[in-house]
LUMPANU-47164 format. One record per residue (C-alpha): chain; residue in one letter; z, x, y. Coordinates in pm, 1 decimal. Example, Ala and Ser with C-alpha at 12.3 -4.5 7.8 and 13.67 -1.06 7.14 Angstrom:
<recs>
<rec><chaine>A</chaine><residu>a</residu><z>780.0</z><x>1230.0</x><y>-450.0</y></rec>
<rec><chaine>A</chaine><residu>s</residu><z>714.0</z><x>1367.0</x><y>-106.0</y></rec>
</recs>
This chain:
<recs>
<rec><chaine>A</chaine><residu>x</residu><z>-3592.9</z><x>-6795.3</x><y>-8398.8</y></rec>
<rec><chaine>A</chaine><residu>x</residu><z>-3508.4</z><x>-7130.2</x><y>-8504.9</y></rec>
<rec><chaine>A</chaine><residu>x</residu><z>-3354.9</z><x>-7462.8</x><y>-8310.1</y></rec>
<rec><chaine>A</chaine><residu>x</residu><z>-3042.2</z><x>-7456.1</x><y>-8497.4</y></rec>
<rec><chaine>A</chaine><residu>x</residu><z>-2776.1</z><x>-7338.6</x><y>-8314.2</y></rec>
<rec><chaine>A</chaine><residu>x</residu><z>-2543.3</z><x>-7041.8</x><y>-8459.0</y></rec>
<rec><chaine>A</chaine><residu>x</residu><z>-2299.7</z><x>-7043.7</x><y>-8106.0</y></rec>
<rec><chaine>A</chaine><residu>x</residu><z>-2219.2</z><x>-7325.5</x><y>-7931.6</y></rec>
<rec><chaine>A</chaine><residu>x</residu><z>-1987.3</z><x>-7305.6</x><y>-7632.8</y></rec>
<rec><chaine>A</chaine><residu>x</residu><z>-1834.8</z><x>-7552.4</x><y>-7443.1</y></rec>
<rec><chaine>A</chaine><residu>x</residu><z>-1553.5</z><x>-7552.7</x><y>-7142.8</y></rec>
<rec><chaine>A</chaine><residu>x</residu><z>-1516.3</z><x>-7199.5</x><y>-7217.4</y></rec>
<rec><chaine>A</chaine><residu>x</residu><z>-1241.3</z><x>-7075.4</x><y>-6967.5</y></rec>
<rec><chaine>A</chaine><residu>x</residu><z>-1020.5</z><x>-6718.2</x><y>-6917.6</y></rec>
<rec><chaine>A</chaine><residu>x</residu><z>-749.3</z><x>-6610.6</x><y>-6742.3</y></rec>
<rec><chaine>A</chaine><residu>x</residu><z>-548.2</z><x>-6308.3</x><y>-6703.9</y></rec>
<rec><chaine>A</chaine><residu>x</residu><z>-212.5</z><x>-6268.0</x><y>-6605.8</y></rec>
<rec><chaine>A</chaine><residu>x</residu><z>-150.5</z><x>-6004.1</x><y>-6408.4</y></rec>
<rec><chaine>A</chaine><residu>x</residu><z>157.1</z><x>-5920.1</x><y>-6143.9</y></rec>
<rec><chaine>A</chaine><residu>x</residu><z>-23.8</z><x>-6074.6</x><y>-5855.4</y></rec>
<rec><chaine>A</chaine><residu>x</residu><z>-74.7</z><x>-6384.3</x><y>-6023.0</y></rec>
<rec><chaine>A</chaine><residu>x</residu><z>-339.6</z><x>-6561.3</x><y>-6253.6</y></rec>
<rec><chaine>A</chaine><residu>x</residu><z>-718.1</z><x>-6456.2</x><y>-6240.7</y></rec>
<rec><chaine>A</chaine><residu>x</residu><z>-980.6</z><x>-6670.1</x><y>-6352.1</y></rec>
<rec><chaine>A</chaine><residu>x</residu><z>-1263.7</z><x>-6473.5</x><y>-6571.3</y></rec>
<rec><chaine>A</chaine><residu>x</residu><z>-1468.1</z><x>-6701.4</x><y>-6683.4</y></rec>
<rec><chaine>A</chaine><residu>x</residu><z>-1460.2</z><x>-7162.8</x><y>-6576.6</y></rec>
<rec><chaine>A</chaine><residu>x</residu><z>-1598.5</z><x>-7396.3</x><y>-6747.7</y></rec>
<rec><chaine>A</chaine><residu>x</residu><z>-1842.4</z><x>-7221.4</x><y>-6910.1</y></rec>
<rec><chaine>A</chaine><residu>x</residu><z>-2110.3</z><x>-7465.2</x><y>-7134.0</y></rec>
<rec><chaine>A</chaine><residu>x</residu><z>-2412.7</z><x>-7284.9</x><y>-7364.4</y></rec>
<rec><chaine>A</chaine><residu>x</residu><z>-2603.3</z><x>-7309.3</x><y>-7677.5</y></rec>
<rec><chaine>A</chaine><residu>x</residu><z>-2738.1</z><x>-7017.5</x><y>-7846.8</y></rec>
<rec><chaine>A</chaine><residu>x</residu><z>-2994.8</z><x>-7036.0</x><y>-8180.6</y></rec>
<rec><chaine>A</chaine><residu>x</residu><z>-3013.8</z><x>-6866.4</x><y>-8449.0</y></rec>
<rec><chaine>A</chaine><residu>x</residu><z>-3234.9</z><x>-6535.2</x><y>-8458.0</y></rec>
<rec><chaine>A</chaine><residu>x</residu><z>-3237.7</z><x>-6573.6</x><y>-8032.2</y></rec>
<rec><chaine>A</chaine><residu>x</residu><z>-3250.6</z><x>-6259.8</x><y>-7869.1</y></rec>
<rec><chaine>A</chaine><residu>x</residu><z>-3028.2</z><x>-6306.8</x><y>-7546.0</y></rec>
<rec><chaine>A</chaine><residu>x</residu><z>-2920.2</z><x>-6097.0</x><y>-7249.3</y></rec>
<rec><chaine>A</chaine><residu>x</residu><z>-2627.2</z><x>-6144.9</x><y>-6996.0</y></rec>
<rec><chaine>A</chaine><residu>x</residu><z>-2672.0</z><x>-6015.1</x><y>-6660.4</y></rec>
<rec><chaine>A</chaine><residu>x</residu><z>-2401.4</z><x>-6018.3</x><y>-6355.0</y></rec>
<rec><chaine>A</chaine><residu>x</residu><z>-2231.5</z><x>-5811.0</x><y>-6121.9</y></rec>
<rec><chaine>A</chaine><residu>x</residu><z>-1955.1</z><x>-5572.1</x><y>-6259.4</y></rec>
<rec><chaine>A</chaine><residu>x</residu><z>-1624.8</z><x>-5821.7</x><y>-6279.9</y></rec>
<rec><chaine>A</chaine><residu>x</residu><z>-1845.6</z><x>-6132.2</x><y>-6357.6</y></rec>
<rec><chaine>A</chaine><residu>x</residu><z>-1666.5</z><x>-6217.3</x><y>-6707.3</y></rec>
<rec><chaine>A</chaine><residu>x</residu><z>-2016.2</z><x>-6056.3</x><y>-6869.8</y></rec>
<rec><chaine>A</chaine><residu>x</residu><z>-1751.0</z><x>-5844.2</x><y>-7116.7</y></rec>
<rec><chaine>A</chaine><residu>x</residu><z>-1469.9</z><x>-6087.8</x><y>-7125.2</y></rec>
<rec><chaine>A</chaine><residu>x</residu><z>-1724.2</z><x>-6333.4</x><y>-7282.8</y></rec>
<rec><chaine>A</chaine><residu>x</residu><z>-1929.5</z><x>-6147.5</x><y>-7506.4</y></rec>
<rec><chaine>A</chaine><residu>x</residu><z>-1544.5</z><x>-6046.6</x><y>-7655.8</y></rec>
<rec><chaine>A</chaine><residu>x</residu><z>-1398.8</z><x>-6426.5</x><y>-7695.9</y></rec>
<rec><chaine>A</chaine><residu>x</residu><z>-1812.1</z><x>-6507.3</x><y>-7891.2</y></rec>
<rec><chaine>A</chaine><residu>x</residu><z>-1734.7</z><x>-6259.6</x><y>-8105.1</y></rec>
<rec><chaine>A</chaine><residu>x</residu><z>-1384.2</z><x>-6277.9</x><y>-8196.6</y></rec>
<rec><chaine>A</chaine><residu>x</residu><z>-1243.0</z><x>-6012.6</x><y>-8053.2</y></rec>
<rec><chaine>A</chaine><residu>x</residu><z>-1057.2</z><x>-6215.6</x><y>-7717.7</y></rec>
<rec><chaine>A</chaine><residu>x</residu><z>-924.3</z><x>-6524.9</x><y>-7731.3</y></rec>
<rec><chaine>A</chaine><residu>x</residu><z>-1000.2</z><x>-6815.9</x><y>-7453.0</y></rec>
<rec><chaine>A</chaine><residu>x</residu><z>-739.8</z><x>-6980.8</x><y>-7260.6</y></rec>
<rec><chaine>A</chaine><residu>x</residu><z>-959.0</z><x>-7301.5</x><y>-7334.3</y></rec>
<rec><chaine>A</chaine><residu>x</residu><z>-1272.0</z><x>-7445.0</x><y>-7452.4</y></rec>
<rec><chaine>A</chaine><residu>x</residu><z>-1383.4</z><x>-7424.6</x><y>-7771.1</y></rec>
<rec><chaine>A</chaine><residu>x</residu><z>-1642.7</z><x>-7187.5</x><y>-7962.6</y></rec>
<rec><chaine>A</chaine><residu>x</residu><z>-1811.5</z><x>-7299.9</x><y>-8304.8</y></rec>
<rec><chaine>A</chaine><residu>x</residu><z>-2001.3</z><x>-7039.9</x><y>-8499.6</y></rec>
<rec><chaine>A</chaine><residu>x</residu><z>-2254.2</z><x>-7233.8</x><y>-8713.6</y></rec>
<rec><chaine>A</chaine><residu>x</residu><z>-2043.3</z><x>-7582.3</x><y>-8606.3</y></rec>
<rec><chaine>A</chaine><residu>x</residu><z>-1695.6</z><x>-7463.6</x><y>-8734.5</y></rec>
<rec><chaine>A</chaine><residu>x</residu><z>-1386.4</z><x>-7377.9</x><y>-8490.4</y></rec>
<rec><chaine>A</chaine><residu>x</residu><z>-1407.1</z><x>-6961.7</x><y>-8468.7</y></rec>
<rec><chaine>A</chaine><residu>x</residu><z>-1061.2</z><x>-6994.7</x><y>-8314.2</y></rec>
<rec><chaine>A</chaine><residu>x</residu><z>-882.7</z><x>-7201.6</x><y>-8625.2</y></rec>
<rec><chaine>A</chaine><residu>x</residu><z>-957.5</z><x>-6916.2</x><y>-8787.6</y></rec>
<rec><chaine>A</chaine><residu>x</residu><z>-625.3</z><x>-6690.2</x><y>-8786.0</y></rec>
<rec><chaine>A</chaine><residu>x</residu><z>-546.2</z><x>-6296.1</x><y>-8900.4</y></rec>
<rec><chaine>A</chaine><residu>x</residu><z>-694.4</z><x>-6203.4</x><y>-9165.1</y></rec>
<rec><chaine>A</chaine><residu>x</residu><z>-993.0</z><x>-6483.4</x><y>-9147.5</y></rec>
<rec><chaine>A</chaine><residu>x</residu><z>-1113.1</z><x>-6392.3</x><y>-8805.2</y></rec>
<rec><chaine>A</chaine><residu>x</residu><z>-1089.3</z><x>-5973.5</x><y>-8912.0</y></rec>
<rec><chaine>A</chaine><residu>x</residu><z>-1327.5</z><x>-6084.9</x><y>-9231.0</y></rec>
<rec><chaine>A</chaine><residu>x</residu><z>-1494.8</z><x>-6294.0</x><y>-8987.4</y></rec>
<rec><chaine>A</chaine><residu>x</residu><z>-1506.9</z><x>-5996.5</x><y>-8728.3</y></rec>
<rec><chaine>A</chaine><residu>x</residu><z>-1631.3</z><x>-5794.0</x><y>-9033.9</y></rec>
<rec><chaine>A</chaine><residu>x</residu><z>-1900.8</z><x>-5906.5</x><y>-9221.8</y></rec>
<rec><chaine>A</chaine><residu>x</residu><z>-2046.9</z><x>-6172.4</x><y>-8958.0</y></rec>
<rec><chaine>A</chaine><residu>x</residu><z>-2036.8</z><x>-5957.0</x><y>-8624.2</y></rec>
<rec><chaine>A</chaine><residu>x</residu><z>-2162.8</z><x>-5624.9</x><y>-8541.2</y></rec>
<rec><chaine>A</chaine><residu>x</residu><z>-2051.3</z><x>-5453.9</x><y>-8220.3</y></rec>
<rec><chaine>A</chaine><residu>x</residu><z>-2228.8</z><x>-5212.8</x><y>-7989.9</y></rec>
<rec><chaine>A</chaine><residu>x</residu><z>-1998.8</z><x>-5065.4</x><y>-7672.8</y></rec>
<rec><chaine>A</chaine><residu>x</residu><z>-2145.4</z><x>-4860.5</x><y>-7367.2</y></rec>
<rec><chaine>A</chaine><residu>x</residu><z>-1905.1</z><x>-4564.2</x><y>-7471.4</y></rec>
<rec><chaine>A</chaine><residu>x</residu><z>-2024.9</z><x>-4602.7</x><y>-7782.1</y></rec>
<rec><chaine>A</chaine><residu>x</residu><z>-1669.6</z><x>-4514.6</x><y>-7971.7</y></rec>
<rec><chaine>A</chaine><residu>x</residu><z>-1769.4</z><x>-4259.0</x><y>-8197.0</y></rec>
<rec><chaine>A</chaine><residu>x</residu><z>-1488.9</z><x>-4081.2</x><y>-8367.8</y></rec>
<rec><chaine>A</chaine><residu>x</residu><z>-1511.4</z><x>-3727.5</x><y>-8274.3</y></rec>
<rec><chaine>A</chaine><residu>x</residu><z>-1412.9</z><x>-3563.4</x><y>-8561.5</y></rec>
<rec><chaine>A</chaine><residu>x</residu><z>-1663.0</z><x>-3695.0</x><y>-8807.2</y></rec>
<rec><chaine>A</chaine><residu>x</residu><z>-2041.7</z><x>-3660.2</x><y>-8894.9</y></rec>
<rec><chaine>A</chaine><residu>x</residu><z>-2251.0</z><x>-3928.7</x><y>-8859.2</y></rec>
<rec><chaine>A</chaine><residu>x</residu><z>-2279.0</z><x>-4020.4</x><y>-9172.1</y></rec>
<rec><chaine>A</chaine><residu>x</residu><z>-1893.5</z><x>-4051.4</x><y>-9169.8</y></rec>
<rec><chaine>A</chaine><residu>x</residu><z>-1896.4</z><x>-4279.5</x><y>-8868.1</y></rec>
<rec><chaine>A</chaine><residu>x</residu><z>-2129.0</z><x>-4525.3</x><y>-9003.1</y></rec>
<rec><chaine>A</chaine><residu>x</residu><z>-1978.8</z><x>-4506.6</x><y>-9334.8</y></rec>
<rec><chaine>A</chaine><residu>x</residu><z>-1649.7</z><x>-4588.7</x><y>-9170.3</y></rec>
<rec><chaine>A</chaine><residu>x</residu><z>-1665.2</z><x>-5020.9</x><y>-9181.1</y></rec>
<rec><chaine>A</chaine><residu>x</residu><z>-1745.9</z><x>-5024.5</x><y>-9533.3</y></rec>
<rec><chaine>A</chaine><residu>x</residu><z>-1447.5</z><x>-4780.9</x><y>-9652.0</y></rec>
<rec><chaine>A</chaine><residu>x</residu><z>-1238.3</z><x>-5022.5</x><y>-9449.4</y></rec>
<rec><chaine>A</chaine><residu>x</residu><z>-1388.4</z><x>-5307.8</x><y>-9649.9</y></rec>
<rec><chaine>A</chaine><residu>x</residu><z>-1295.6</z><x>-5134.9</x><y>-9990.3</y></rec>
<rec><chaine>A</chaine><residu>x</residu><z>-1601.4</z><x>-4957.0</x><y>-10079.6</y></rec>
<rec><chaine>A</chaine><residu>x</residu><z>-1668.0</z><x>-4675.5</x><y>-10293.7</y></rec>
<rec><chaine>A</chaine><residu>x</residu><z>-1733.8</z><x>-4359.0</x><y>-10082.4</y></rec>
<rec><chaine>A</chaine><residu>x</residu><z>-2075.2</z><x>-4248.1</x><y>-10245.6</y></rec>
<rec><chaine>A</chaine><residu>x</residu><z>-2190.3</z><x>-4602.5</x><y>-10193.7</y></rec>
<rec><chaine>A</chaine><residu>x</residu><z>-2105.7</z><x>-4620.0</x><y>-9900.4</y></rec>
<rec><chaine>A</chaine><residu>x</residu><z>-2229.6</z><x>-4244.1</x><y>-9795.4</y></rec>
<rec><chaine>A</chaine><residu>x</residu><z>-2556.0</z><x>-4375.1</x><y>-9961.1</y></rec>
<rec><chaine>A</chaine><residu>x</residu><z>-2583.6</z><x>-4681.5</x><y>-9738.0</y></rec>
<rec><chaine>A</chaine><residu>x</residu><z>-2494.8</z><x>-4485.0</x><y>-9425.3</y></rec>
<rec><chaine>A</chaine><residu>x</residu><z>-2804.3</z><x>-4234.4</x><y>-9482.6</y></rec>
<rec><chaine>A</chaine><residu>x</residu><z>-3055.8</z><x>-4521.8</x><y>-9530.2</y></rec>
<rec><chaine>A</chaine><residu>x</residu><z>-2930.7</z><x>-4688.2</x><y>-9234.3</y></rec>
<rec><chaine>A</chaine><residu>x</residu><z>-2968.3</z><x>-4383.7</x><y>-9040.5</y></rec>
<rec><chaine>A</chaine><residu>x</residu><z>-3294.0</z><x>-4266.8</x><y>-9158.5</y></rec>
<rec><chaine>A</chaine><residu>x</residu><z>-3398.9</z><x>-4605.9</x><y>-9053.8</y></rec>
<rec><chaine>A</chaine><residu>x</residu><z>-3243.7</z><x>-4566.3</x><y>-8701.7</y></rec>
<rec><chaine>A</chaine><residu>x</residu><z>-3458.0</z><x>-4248.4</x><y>-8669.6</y></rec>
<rec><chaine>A</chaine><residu>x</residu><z>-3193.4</z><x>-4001.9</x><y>-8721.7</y></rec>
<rec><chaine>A</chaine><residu>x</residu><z>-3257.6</z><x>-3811.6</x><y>-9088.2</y></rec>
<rec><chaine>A</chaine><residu>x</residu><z>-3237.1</z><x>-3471.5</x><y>-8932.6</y></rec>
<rec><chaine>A</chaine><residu>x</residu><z>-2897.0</z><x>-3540.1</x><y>-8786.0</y></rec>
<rec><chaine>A</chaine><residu>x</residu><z>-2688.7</z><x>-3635.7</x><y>-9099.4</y></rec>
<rec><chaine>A</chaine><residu>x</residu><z>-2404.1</z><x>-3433.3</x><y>-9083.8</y></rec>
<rec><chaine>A</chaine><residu>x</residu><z>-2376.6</z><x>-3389.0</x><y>-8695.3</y></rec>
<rec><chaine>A</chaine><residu>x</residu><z>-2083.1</z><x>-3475.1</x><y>-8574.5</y></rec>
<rec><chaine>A</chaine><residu>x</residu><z>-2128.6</z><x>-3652.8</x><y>-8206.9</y></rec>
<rec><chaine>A</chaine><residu>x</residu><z>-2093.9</z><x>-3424.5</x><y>-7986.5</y></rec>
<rec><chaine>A</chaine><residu>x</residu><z>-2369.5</z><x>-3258.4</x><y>-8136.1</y></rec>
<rec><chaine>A</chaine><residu>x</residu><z>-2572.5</z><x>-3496.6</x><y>-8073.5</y></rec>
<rec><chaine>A</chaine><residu>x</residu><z>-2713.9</z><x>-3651.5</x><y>-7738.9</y></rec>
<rec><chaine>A</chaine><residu>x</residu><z>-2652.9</z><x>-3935.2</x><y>-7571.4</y></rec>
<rec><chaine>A</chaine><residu>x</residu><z>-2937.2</z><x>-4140.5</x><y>-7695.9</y></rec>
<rec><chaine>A</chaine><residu>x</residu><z>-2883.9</z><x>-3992.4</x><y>-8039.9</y></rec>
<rec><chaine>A</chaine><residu>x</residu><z>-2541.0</z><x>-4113.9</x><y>-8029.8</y></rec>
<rec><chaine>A</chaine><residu>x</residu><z>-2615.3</z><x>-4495.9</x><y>-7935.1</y></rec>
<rec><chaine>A</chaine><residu>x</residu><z>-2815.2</z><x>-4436.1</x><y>-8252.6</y></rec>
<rec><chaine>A</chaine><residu>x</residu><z>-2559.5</z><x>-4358.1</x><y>-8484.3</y></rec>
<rec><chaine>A</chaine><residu>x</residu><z>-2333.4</z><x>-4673.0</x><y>-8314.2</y></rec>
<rec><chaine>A</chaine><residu>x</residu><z>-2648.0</z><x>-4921.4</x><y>-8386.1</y></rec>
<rec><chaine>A</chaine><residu>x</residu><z>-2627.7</z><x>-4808.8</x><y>-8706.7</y></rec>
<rec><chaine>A</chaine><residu>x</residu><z>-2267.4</z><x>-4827.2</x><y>-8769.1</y></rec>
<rec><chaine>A</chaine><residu>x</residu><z>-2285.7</z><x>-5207.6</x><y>-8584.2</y></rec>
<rec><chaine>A</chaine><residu>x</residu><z>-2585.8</z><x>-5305.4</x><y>-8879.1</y></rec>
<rec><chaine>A</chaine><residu>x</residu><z>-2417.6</z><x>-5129.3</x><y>-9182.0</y></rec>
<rec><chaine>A</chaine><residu>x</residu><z>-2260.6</z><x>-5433.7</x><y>-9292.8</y></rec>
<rec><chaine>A</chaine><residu>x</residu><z>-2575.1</z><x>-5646.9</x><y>-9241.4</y></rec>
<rec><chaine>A</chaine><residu>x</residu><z>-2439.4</z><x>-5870.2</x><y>-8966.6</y></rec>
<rec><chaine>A</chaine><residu>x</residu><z>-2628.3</z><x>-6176.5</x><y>-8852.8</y></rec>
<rec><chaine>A</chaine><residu>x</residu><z>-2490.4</z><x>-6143.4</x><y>-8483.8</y></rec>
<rec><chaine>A</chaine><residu>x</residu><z>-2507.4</z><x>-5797.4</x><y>-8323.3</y></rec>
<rec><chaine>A</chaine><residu>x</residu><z>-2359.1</z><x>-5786.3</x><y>-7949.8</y></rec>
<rec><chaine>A</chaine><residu>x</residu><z>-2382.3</z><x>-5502.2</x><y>-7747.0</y></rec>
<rec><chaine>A</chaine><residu>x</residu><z>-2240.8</z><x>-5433.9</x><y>-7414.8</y></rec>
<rec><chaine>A</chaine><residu>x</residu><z>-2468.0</z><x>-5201.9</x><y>-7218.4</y></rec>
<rec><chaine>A</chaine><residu>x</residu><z>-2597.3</z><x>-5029.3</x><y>-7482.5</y></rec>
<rec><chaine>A</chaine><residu>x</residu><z>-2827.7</z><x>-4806.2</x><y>-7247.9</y></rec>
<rec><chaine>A</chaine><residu>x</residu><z>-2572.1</z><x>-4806.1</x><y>-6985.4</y></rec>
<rec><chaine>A</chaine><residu>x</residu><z>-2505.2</z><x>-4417.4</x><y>-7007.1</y></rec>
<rec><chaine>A</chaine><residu>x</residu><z>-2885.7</z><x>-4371.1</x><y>-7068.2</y></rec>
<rec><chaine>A</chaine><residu>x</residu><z>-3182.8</z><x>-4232.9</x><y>-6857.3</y></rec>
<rec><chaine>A</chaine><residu>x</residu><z>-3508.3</z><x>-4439.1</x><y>-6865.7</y></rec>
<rec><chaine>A</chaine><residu>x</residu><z>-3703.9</z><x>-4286.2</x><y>-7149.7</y></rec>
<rec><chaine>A</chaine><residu>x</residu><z>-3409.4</z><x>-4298.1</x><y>-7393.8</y></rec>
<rec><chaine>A</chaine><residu>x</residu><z>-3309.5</z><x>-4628.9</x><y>-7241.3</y></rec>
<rec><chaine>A</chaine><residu>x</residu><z>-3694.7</z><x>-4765.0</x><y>-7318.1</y></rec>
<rec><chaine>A</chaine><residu>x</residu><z>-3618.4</z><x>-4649.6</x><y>-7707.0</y></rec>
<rec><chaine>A</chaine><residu>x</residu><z>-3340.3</z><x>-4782.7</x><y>-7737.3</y></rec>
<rec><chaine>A</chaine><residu>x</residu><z>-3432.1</z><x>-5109.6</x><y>-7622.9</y></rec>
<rec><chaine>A</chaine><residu>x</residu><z>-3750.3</z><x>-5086.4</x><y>-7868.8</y></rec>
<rec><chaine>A</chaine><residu>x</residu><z>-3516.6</z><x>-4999.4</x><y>-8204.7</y></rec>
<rec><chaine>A</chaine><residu>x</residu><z>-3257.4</z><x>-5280.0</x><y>-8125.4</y></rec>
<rec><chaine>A</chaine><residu>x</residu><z>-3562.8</z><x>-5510.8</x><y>-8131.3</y></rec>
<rec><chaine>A</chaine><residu>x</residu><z>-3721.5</z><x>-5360.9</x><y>-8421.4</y></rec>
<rec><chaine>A</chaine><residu>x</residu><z>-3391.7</z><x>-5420.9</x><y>-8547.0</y></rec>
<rec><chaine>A</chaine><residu>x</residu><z>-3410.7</z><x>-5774.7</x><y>-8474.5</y></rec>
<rec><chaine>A</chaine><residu>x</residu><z>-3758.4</z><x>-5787.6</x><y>-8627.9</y></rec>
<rec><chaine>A</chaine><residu>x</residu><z>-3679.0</z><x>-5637.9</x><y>-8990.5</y></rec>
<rec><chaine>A</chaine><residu>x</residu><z>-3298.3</z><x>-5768.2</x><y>-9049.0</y></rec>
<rec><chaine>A</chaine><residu>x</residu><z>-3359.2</z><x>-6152.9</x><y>-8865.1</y></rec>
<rec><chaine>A</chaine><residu>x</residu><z>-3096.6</z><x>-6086.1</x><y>-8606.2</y></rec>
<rec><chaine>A</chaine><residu>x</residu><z>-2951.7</z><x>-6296.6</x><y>-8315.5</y></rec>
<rec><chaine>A</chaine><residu>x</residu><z>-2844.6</z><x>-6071.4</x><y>-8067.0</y></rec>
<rec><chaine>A</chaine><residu>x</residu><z>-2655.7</z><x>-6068.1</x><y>-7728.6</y></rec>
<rec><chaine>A</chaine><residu>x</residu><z>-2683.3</z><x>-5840.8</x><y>-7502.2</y></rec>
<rec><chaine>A</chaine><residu>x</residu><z>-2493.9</z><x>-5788.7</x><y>-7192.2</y></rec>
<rec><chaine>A</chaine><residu>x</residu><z>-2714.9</z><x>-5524.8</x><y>-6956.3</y></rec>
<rec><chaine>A</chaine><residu>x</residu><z>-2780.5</z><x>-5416.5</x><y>-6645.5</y></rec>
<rec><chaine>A</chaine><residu>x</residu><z>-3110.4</z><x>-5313.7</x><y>-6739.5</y></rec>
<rec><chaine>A</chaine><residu>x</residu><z>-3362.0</z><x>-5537.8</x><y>-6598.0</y></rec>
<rec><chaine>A</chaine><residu>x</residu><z>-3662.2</z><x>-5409.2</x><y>-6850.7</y></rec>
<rec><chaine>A</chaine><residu>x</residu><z>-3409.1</z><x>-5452.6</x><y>-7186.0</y></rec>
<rec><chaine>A</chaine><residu>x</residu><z>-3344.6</z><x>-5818.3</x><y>-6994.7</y></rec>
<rec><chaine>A</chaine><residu>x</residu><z>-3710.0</z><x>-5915.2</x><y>-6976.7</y></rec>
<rec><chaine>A</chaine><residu>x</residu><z>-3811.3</z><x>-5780.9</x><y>-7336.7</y></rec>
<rec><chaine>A</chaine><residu>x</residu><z>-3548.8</z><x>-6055.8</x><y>-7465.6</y></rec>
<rec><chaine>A</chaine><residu>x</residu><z>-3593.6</z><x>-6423.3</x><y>-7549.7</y></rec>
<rec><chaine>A</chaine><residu>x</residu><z>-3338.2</z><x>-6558.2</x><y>-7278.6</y></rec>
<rec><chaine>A</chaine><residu>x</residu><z>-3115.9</z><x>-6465.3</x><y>-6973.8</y></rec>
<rec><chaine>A</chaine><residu>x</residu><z>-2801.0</z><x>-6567.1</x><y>-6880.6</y></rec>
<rec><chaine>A</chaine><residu>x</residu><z>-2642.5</z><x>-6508.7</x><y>-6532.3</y></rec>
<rec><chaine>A</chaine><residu>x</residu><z>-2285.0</z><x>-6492.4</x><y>-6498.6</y></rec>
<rec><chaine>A</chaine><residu>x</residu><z>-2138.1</z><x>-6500.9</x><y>-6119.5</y></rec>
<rec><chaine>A</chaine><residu>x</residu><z>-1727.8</z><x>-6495.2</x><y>-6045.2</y></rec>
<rec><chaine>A</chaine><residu>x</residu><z>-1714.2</z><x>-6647.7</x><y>-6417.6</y></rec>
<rec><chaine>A</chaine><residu>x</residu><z>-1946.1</z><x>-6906.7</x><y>-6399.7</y></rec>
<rec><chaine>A</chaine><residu>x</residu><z>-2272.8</z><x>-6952.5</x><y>-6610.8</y></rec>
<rec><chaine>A</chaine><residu>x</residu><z>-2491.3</z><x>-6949.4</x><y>-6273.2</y></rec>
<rec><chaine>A</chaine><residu>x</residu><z>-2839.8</z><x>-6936.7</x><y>-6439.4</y></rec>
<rec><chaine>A</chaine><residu>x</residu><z>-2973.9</z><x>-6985.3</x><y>-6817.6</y></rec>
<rec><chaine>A</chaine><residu>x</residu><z>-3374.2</z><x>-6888.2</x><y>-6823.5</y></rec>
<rec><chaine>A</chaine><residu>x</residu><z>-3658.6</z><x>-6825.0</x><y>-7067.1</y></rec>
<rec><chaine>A</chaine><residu>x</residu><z>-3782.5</z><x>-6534.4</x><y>-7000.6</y></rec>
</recs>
């Protein structure tokens, strides 16, 4: 980790229309994050934990405040900008980890470099070496629901690092886990972050994963309530 920030937020705010009348997600909102960090967002379910790890990486939009990634305006970017943005910067990690049913594993991690115009034995070479290094060599051509749950999050760390991204965020990535497979996944992620130089964000109810990071960040009723080395 080094002082130089790669996110800096400021007034970040979020609402939501909705039919009986305007919710606030996330007020006011103020943080700093370094590059290489290795943070975790905790909260109650509803806190704006989600909402913000979406708008930091692109995928939301605030209703104000600003966002620079590496001191430029991520939201001046427009279309096809913040997908390449989206794309080669970000990597993404869900709790349901959004594995397409029909395909190997191999296939799914393959999957964001086809969409960025690779060739397909490049890219099946890529996805192999990514998932030998994820531990998962014997299940190549498993489709996921072959696989178990832990064996799946696998696949969809993989898929998140297959484009080398220098910012991986994860929501509840051992969410659907027990303890033991929860405890290795939390140990690849920051092997991960070891070997590839990562800044991560991790939003978790997992007090353990929490503690094994650099920082953590307490969101309550959309507010930044706490910011703490841990």
């Amino acid at each position: 980790m080094n002082d130089a920030a790669m996110i800096e937020v400021s007034g970040l705010g979020k609402n939501f229309t909705t039919p009986g009348g305007v919710i606030e997600v996330l007020r006011g909102v103020n943080l700093k994050i370094c590059a290489g960090e290795r943070v975790a967002v905790v909260g109650t379910s509803g806190a704006g934990k989600t909402t913000m790890l979406h708008i930091l990486g692109g995928l939301d939009r605030p209703t104000s405040g600003d966002v620079l990634f590496e001191g430029d305006n991520l939201f001046a970017l427009r279309g096809a900008e913040l997908d390449a943005f989206r794309n080669r910067t970000v990597g993404f990690v869900f709790q349901f980890n959004q594995l397409l049913p029909e395909f190997t594993a191999v296939e799914n991690v393959m999957m964001p470099l086809l969409i960025g115009g690779a060739r397909r034995t490049d890219a099946a070479q890529r996805a192999s070496a990514i998932l030998v290094e994820v531990g998962l060599e014997h299940r190549l051509t498993h489709k996921p629901g072959a696989l178990s749950g832990g064996e799946q999050q696998r696949v969809a760390i993989a898929r998140a690092l297959i484009r080398e991204p220098r910012l991986l965020l994860a929501d509840e990535p051992t969410g659907n886990l027990d303890s033991r497979i929860s405890d290795e996944i939390m140990l690849l992620l920051n092997r991960m972050h070891q070997t590839r130089g990562l800044t991560m964000i991790i939003v978790t109810h997992n007090t353990s994963l929490a503690n094994s990071l650099d920082r953590t960040l307490r969101i309550e009723d959309g507010i930044l309530a706490a910011d703490n080395l841990n």
